[in-house]
ZAVEX-905804 format. One record per atom (N, C-alpha, C): residue number from 1; residue in one letter; atom name; x, y, z. Coordinates in pm, 1 decimal, padded with zeros to 6 digits. Each point is the difference from the previous one (the first is absolute). Example, Ala and Ser with C-alpha at 12.3 -4.5 7.8 and 13.67 -1.06 7.14 Angstrom:
<k=1&r=a&a=N&px=01319.0&py=-00569.0&pz=00780.0>
<k=1&r=a&a=CA&px=-00089.0&py=00119.0&pz=00000.0>
<k=1&r=a&a=C&px=00090.0&py=00120.0&pz=00000.0>
<k=2&r=s&a=N&px=-00035.0&py=00105.0&pz=-00072.0>
<k=2&r=s&a=CA&px=00082.0&py=00119.0&pz=00006.0>
<k=2&r=s&a=C&px=-00077.0&py=00109.0&pz=00073.0>
END
This chain:
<k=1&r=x&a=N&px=-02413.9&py=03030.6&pz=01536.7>
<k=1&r=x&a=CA&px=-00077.9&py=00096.0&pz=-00077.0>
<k=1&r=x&a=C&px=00089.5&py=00116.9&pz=-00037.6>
<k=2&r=x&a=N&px=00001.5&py=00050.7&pz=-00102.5>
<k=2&r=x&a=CA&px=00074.1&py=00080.9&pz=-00060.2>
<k=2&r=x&a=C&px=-00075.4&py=00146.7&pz=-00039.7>
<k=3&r=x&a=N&px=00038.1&py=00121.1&pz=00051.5>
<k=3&r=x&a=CA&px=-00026.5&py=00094.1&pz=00032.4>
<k=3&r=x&a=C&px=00072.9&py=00123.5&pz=-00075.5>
<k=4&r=x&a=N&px=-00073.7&py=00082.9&pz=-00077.5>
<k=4&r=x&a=CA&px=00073.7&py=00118.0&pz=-00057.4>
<k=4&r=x&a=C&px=-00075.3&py=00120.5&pz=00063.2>
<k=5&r=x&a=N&px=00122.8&py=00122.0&pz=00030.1>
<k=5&r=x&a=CA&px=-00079.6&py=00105.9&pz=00059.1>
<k=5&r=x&a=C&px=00025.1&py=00120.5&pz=-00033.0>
<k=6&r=x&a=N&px=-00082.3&py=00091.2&pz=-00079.9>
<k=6&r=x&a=CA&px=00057.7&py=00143.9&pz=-00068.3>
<k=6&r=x&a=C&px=-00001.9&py=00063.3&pz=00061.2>
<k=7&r=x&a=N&px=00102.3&py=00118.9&pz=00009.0>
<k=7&r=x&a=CA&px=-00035.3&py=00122.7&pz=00116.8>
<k=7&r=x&a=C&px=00075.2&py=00089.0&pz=-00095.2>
<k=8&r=x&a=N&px=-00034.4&py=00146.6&pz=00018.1>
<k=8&r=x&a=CA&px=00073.0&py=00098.5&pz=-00047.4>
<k=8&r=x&a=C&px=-00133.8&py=00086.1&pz=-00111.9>
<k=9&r=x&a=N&px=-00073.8&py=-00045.5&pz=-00035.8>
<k=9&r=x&a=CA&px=-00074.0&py=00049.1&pz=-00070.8>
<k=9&r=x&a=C&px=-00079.9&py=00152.3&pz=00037.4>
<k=10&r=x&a=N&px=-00066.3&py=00069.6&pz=-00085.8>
<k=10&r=x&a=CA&px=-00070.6&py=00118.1&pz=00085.1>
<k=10&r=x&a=C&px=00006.1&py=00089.3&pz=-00107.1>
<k=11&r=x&a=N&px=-00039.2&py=00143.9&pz=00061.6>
<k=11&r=x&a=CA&px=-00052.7&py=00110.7&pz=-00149.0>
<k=11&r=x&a=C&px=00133.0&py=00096.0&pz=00022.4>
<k=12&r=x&a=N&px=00012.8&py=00020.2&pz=-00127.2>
<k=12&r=x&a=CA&px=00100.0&py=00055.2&pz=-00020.6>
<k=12&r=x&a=C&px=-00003.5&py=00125.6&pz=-00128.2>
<k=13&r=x&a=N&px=00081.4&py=00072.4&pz=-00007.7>
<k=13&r=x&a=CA&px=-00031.9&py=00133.2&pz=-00095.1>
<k=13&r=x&a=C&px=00049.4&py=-00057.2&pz=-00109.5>
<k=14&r=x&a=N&px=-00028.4&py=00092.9&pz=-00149.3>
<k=14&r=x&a=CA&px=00074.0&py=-00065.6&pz=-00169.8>
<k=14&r=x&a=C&px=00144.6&py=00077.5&pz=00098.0>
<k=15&r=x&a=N&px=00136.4&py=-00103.5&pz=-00063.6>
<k=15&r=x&a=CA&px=00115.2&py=00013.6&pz=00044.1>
<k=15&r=x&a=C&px=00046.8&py=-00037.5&pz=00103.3>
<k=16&r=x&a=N&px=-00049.6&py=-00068.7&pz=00095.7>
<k=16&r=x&a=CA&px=00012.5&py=-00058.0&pz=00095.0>
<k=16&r=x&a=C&px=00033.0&py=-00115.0&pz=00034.5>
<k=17&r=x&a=N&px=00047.1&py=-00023.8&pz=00094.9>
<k=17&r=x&a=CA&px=00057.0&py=-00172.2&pz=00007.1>
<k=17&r=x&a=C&px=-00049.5&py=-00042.8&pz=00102.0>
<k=18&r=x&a=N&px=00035.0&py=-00160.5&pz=-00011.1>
<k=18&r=x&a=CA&px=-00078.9&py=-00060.5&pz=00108.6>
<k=18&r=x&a=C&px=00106.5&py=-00141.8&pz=00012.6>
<k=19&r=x&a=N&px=00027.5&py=-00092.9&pz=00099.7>
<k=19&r=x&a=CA&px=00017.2&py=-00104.0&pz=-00014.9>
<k=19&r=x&a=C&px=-00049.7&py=-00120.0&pz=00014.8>
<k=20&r=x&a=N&px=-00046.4&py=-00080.1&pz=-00020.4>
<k=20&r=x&a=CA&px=-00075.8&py=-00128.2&pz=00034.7>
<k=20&r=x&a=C&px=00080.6&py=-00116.9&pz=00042.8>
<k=21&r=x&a=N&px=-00005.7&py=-00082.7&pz=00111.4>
<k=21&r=x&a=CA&px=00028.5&py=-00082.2&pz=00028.8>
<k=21&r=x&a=C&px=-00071.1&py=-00134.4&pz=-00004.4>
<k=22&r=x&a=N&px=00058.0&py=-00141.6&pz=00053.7>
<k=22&r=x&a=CA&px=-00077.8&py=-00135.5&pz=-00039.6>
<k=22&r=x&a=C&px=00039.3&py=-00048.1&pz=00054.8>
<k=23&r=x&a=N&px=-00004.1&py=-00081.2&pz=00165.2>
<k=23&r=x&a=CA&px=00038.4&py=-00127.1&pz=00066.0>
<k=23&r=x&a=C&px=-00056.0&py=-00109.4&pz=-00037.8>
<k=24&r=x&a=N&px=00094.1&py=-00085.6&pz=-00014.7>
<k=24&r=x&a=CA&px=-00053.2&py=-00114.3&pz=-00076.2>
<k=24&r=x&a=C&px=-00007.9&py=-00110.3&pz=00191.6>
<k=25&r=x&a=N&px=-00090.3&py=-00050.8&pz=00019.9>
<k=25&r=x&a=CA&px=00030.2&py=-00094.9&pz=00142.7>
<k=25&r=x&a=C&px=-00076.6&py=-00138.2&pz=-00016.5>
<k=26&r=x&a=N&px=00057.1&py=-00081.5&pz=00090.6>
<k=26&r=x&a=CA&px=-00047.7&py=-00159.2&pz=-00018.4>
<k=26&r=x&a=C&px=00069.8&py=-00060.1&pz=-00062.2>
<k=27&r=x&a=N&px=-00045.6&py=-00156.2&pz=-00019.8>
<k=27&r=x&a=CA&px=00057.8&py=-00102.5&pz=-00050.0>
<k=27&r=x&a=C&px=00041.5&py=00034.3&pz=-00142.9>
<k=28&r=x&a=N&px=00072.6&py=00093.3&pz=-00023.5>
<k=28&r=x&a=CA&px=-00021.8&py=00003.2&pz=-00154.4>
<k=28&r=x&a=C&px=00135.2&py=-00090.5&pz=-00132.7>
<k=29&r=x&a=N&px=00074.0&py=00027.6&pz=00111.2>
<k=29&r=x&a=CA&px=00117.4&py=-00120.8&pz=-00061.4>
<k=29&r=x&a=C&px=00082.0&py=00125.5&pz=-00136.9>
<k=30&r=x&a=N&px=00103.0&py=-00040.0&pz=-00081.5>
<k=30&r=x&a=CA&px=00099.9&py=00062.5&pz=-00033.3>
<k=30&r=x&a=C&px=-00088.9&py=00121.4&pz=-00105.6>
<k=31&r=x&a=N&px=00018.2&py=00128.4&pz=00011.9>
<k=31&r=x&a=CA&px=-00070.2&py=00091.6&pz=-00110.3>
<k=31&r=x&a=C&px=00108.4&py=00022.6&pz=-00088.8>
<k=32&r=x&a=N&px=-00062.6&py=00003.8&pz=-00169.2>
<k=32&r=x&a=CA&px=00100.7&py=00046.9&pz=-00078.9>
<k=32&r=x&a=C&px=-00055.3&py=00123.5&pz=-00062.9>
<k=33&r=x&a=N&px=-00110.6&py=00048.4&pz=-00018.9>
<k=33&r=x&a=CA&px=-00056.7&py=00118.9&pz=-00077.9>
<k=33&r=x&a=C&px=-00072.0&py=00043.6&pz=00124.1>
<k=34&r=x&a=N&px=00025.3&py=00145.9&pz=-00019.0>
<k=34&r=x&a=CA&px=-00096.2&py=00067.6&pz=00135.0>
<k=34&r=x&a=C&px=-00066.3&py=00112.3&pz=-00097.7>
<k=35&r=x&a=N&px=-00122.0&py=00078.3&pz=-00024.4>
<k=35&r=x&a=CA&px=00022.4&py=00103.7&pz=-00036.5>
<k=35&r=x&a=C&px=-00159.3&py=00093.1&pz=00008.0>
<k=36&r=x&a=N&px=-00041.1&py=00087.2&pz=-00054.1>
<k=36&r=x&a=CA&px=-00127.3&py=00090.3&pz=-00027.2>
<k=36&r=x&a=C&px=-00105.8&py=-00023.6&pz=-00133.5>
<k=37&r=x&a=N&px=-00081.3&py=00002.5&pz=00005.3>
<k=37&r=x&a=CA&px=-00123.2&py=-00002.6&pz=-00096.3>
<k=37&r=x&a=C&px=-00058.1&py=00147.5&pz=00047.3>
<k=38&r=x&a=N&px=-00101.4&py=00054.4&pz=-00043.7>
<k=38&r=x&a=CA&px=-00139.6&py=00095.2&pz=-00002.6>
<k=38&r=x&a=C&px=-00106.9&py=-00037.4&pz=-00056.1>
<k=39&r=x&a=N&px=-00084.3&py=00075.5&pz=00067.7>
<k=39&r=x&a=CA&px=-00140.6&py=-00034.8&pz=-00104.9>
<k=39&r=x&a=C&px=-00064.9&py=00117.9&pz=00067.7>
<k=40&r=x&a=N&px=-00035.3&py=00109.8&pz=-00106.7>
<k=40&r=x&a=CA&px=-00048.7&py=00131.1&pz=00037.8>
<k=40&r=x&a=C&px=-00139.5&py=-00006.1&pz=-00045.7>
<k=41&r=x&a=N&px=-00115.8&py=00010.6&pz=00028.6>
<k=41&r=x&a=CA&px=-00179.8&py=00038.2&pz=-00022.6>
<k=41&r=x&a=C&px=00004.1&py=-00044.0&pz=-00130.7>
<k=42&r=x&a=N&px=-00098.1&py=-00079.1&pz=00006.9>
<k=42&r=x&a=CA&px=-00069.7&py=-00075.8&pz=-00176.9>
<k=42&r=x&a=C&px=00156.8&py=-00056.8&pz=-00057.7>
<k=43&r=x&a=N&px=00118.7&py=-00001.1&pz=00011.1>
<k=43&r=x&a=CA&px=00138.2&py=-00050.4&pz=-00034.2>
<k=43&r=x&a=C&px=00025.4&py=-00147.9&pz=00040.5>
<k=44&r=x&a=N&px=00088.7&py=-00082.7&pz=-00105.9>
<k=44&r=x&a=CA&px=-00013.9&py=-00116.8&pz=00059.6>
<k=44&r=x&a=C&px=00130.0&py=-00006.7&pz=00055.7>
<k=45&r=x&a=N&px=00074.4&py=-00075.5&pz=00073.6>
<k=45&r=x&a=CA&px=00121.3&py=00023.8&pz=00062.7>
<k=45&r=x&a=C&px=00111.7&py=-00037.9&pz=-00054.4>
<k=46&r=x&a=N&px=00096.4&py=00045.9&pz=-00001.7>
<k=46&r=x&a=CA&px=00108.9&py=00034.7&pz=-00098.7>
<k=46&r=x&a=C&px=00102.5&py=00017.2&pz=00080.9>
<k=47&r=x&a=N&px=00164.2&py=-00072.6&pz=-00053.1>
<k=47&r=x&a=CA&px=00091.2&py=00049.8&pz=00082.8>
<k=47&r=x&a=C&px=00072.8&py=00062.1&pz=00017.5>
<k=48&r=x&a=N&px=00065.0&py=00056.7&pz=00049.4>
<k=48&r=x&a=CA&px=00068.8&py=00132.5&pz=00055.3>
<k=48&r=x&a=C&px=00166.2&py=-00027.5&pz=-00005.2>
<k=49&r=x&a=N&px=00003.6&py=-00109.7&pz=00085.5>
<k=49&r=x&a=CA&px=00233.8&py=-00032.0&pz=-00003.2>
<k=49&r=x&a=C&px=-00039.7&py=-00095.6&pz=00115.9>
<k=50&r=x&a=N&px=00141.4&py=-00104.1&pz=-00032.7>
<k=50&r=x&a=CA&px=00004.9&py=-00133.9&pz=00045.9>
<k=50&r=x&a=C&px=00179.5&py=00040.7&pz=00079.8>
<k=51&r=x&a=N&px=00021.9&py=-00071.3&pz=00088.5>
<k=51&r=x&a=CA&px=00154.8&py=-00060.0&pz=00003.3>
<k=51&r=x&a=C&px=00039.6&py=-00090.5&pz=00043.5>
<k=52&r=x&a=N&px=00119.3&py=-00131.2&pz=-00024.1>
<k=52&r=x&a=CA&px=00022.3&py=-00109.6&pz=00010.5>
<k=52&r=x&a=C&px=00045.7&py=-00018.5&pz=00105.5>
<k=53&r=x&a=N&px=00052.9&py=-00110.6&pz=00044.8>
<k=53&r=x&a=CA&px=00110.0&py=00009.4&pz=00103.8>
<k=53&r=x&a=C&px=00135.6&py=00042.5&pz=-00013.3>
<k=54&r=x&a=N&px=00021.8&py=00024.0&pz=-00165.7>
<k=54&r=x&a=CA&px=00131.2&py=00036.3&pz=-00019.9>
<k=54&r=x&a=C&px=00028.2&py=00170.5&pz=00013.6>
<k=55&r=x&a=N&px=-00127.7&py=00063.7&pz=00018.5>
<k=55&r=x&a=CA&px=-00011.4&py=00086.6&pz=00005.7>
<k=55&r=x&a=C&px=-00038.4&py=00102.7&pz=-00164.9>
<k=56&r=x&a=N&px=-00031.8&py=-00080.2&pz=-00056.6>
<k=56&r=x&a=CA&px=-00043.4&py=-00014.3&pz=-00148.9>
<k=56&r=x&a=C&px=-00107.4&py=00099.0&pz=-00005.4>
<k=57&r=x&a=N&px=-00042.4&py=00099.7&pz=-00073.1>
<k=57&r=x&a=CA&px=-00114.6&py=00080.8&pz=00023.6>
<k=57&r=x&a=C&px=-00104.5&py=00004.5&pz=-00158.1>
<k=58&r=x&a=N&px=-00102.1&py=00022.1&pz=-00017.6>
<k=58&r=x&a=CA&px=-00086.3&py=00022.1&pz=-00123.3>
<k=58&r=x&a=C&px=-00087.0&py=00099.2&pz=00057.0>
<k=59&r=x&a=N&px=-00028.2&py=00096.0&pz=-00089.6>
<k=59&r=x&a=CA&px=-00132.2&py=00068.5&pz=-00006.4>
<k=59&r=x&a=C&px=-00062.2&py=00046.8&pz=-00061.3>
<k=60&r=x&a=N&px=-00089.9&py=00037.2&pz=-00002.7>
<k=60&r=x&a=CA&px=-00135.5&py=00065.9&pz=-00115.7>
<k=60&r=x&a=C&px=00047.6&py=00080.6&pz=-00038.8>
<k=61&r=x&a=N&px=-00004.6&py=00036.3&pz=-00150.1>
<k=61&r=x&a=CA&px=00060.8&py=00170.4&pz=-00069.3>
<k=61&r=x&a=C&px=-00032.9&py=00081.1&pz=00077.1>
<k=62&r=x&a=N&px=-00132.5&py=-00021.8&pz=00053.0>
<k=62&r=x&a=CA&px=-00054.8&py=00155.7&pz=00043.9>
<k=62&r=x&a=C&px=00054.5&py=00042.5&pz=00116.0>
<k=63&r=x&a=N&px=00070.1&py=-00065.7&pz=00065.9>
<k=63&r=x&a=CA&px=00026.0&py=00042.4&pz=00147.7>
<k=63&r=x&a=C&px=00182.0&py=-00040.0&pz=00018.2>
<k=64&r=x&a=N&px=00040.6&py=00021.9&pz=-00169.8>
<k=64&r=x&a=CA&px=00153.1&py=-00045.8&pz=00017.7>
<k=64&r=x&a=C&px=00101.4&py=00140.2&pz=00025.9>
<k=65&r=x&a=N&px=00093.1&py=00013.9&pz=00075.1>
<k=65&r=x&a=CA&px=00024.8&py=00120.8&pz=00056.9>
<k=65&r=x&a=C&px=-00077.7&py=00059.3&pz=00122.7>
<k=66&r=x&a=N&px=-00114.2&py=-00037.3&pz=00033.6>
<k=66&r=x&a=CA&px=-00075.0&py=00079.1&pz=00121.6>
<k=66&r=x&a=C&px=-00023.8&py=-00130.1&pz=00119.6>
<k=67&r=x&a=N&px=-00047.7&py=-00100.1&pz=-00059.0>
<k=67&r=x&a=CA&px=00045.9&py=-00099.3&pz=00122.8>
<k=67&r=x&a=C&px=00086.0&py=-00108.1&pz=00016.1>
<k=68&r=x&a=N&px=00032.5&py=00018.6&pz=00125.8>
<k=68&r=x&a=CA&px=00078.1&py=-00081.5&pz=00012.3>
<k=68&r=x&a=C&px=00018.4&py=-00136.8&pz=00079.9>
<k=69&r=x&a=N&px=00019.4&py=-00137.1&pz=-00031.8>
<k=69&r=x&a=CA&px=-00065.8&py=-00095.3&pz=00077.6>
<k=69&r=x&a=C&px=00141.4&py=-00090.2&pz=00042.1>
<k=70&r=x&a=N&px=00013.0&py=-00027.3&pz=00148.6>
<k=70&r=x&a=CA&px=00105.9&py=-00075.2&pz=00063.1>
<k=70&r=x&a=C&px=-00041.9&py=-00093.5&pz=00077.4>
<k=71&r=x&a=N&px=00058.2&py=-00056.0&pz=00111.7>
<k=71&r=x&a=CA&px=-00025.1&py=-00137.0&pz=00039.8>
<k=71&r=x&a=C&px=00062.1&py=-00005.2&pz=00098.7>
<k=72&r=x&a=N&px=-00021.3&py=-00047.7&pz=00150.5>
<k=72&r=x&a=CA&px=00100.7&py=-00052.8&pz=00113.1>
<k=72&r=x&a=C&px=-00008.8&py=-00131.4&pz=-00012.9>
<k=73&r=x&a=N&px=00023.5&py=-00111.5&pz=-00056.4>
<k=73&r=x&a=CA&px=00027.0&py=-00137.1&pz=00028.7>
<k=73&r=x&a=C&px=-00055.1&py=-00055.4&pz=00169.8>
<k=74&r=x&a=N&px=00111.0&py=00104.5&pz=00087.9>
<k=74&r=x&a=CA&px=-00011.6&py=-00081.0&pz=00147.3>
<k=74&r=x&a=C&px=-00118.3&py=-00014.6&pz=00053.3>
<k=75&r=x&a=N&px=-00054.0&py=00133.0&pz=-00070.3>
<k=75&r=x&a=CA&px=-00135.3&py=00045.6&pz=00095.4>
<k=75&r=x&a=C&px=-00105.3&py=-00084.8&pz=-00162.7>
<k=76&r=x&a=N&px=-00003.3&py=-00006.7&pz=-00077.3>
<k=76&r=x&a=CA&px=-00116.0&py=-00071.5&pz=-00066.7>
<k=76&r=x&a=C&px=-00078.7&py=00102.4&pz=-00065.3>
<k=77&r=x&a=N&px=00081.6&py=00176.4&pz=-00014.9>
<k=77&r=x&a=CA&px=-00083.2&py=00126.0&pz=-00016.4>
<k=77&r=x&a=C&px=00043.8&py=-00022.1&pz=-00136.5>
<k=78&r=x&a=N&px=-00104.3&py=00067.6&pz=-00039.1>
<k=78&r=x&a=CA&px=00015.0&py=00111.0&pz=-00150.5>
<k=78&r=x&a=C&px=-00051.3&py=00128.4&pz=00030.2>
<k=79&r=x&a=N&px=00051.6&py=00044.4&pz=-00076.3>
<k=79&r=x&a=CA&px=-00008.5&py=00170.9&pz=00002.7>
<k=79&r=x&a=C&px=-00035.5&py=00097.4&pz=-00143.2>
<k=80&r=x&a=N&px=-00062.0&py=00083.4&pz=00000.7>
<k=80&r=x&a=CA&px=-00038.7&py=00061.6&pz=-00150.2>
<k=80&r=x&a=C&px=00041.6&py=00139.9&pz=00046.0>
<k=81&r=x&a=N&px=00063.0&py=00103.7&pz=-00004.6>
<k=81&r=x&a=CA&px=00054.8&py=00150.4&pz=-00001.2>
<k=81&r=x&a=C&px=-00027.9&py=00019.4&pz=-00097.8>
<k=82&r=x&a=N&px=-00138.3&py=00119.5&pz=-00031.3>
<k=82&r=x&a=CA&px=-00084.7&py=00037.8&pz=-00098.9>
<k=82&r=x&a=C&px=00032.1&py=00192.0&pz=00022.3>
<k=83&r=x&a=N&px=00087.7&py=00059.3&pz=-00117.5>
<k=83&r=x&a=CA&px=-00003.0&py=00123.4&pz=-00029.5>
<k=83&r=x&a=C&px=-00066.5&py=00051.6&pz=-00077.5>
<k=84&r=x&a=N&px=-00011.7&py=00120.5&pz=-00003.7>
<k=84&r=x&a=CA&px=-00086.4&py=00071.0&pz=-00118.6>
<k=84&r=x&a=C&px=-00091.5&py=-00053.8&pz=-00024.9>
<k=85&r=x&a=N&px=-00118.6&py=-00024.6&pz=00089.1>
<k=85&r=x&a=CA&px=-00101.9&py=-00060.8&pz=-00042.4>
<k=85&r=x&a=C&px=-00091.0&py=00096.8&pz=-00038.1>
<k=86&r=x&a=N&px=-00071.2&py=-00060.6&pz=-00072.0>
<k=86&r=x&a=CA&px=-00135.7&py=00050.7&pz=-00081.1>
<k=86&r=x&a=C&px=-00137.4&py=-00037.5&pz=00014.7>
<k=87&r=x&a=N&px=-00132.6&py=00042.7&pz=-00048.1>
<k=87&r=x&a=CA&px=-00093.8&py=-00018.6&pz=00012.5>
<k=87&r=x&a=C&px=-00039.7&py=-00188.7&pz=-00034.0>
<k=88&r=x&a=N&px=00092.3&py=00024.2&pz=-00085.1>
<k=88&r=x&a=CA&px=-00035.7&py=-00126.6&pz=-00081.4>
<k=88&r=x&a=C&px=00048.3&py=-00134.8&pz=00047.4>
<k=89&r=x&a=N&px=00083.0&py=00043.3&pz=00113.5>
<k=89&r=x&a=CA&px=00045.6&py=-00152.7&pz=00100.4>
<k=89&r=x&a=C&px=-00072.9&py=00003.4&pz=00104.2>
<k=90&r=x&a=N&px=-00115.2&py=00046.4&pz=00014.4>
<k=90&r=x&a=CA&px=-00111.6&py=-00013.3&pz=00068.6>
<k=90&r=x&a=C&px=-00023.4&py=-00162.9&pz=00006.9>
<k=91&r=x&a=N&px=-00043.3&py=-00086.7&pz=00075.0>
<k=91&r=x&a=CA&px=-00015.8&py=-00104.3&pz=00024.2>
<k=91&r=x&a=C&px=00019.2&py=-00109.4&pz=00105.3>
<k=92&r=x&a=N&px=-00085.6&py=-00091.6&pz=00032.8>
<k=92&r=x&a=CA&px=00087.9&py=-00122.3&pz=00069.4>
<k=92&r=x&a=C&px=00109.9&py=-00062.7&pz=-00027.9>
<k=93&r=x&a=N&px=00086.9&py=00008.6&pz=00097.2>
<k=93&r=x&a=CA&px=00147.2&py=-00095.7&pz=-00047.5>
<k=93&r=x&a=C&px=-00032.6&py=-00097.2&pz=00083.6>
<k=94&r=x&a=N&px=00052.9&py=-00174.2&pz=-00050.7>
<k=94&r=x&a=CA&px=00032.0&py=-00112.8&pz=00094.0>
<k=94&r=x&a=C&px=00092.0&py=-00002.3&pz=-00061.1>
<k=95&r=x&a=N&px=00063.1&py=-00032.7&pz=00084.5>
<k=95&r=x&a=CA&px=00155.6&py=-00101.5&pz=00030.4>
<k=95&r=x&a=C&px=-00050.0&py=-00144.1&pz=-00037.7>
<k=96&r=x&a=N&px=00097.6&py=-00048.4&pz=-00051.0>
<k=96&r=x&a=CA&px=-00016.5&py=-00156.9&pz=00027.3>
<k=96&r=x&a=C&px=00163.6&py=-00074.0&pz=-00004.2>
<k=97&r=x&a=N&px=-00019.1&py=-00120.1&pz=-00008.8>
<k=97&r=x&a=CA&px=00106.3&py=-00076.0&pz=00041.0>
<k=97&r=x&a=C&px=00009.6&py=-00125.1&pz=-00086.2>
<k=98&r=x&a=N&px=00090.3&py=-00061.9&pz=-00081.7>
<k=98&r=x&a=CA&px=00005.7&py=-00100.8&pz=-00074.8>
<k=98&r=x&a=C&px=00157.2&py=-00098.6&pz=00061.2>
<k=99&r=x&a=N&px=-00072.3&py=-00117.1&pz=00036.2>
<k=99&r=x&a=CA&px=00091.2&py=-00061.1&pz=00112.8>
<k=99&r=x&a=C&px=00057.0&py=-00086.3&pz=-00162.8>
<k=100&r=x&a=N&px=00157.0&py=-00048.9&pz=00087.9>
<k=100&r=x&a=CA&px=00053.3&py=-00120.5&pz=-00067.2>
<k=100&r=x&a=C&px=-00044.9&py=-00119.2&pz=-00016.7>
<k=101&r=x&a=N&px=-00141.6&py=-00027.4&pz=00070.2>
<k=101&r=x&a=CA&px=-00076.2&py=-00143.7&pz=-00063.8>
<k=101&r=x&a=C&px=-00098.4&py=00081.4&pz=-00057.0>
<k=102&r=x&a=N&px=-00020.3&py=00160.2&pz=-00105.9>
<k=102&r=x&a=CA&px=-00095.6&py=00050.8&pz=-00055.4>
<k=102&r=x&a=C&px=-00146.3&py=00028.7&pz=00055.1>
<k=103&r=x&a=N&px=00002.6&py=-00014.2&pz=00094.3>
<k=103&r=x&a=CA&px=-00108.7&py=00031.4&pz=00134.4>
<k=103&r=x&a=C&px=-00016.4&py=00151.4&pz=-00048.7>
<k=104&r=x&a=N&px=-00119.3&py=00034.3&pz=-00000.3>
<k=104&r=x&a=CA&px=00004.5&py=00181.5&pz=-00012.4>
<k=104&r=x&a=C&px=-00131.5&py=00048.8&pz=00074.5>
<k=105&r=x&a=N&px=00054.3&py=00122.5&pz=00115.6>
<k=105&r=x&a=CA&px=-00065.5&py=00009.4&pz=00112.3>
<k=105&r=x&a=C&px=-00012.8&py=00156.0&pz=-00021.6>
<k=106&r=x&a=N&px=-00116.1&py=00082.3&pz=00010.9>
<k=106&r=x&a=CA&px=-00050.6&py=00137.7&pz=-00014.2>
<k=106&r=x&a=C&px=-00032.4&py=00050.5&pz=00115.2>
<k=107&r=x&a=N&px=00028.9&py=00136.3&pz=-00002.2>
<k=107&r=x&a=CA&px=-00046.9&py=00074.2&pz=00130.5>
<k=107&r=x&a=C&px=-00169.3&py=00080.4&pz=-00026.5>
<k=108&r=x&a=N&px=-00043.8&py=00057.8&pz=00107.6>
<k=108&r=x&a=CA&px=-00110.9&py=00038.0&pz=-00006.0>
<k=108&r=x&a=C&px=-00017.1&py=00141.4&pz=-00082.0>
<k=109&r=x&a=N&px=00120.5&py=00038.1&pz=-00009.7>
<k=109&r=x&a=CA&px=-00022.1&py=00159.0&pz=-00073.4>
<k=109&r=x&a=C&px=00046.2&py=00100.0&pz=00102.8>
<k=110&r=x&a=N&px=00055.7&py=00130.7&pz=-00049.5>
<k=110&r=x&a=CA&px=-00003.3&py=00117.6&pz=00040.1>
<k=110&r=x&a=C&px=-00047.9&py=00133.1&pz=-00070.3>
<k=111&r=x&a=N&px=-00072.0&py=00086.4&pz=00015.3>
<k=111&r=x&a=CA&px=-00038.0&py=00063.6&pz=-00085.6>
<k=111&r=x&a=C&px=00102.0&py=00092.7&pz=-00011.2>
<k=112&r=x&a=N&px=00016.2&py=00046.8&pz=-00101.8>
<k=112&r=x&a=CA&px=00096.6&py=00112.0&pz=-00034.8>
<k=112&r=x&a=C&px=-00141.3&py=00144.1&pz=-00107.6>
<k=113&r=x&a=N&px=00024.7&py=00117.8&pz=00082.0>
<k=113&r=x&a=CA&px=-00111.5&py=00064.3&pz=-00112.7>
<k=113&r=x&a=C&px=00118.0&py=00143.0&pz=00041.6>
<k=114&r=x&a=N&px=00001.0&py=00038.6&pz=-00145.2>
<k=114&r=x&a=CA&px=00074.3&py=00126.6&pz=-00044.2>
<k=114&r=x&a=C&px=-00061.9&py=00103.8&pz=-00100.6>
<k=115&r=x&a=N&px=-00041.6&py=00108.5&pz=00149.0>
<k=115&r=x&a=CA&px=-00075.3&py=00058.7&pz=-00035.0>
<k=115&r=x&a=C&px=00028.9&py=00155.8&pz=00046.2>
<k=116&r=x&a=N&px=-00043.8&py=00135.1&pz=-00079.2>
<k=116&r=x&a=CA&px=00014.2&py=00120.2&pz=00084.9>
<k=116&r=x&a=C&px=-00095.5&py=00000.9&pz=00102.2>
END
């Protein structure tokens, strides 16, 4: 059984940072895409930045320059380092995971709310 787990989430001020993490655990066999989605109130979910195993990165205009998304291989983590945040990255983030037989496995969410 294959297991994703967010931690790092929580309230935070406009300008503020936060980091989010993602253990990926279980049978899950070789990962090649690890990365973040959101989905903030009445919003449908949308993604945020991906990275490969090559260490390859993509992300959403809106959050290009303020976050930042990496990867430990050994450990099966992804990671999102979110600066200058704003009201407007208010939302649930999952992690998910897209294996080399295209298997794609989601975490439960962390809330992120940025607020005075």
């Amino acid at each position: 059984q294959v297991q994703l787990v967010e931690s790092g989430g929580g309230l935070v001020h406009p300008g503020g940072r936060l980091t989010l993490s993602c253990v990926a655990s279980g049978t899950i066999g070789d990962i090649n895409l690890m990365g973040w989605y959101r989905q903030a109130p009445g919003k449908e979910r949308g993604f945020v930045a991906s990275i490969d195993r090559s260490g390859n990165t993509n992300r959403q205009d809106t959050v290009w320059g303020r976050f930042t998304v990496s990867r430990d291989n050994a450990k099966n983590t992804v990671y999102l380092e979110m600066t200058s945040l704003k009201p407007e990255d208010t939302a649930m983030y999952f992690c998910y995971v897209l294996t080399e037989s295209e298997s794609e496995y989601w975490g439960q969410g962390t809330q992120v709310t940025v607020a005075s």
